[in-house]
C-alpha positions, -999 to +999 in steps of 0.1 A: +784-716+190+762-740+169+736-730+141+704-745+155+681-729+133+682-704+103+648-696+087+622-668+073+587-661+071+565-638+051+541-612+071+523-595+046+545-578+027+578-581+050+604-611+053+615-623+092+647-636+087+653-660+121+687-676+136+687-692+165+723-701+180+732-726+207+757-711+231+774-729+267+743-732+287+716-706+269+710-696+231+712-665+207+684-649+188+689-633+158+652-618+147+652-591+119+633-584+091+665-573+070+688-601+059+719-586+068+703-588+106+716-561+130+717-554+166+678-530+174+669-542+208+684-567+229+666-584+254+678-609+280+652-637+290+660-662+319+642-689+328+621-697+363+649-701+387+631-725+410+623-757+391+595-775+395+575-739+407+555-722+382+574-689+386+572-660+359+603-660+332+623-623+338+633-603+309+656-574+311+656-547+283+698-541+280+691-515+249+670-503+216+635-488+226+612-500+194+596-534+197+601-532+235+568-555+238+572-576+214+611-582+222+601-590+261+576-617+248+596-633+223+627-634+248+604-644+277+587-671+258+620-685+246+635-687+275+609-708+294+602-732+266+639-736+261+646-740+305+676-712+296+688-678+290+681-662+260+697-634+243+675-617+216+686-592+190+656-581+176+659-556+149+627-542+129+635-511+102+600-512+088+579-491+104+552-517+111+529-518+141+537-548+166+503-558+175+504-563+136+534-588+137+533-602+172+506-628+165+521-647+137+557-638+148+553-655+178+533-685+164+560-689+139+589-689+171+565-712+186+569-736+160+608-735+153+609-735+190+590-770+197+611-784+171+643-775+189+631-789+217+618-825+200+655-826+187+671-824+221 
């Protein structure tokens, strides 16, 4: 397991603490707004099985119920930018609203994201 990524970003008045891991074949996502991290929901995201056929990314929910939205986009959009599974443990105390979040949450894993892939 290799540290790809380890980085934070402030949304209003919360910190998103992010850790992204290189495993055999697929990655680890560590998403939490508590530095510690923790386990919340955990998604599975695997990419289009048929290359070259624009075929939708598949998420599985495997446990936690908050965030269930916002833990299937990030996992799905992960997954297809990365061409690999994607584990996401995405664990949100504060009681703030996802539609609140998801927008520059998922601009900011857009970003750390292209970067991974320039690199490799």
């Amino acid at each position: 397991m290799k540290l790809l990524v380890e980085r934070n970003i402030k949304i209003d008045d919360y910190i998103i603490y992010l850790n992204i891991f290189k495993l055999y074949k697929s990655f680890l996502l560590l998403i939490s707004d508590q530095e510690d991290l923790g386990i919340g929901n955990v998604t599975l995201g695997s990419p289009p099985i048929v290359e070259g056929i624009k075929s939708p990314t598949a998420s599985y929910n495997l446990f936690g119920m908050n965030s269930k939205l916002l833990s299937t986009i990030i996992a799905e959009k992960a997954s297809n930018a990365l061409n690999a599974p994607v584990l996401l443990l995405l664990f949100l105390r504060n009681k703030k609203k996802d539609e609140d979040i998801i927008k520059p949450l998922v601009n900011f894993i857009n970003e750390v994201l292209n970067e991974i892939i320039k690199k490799e």
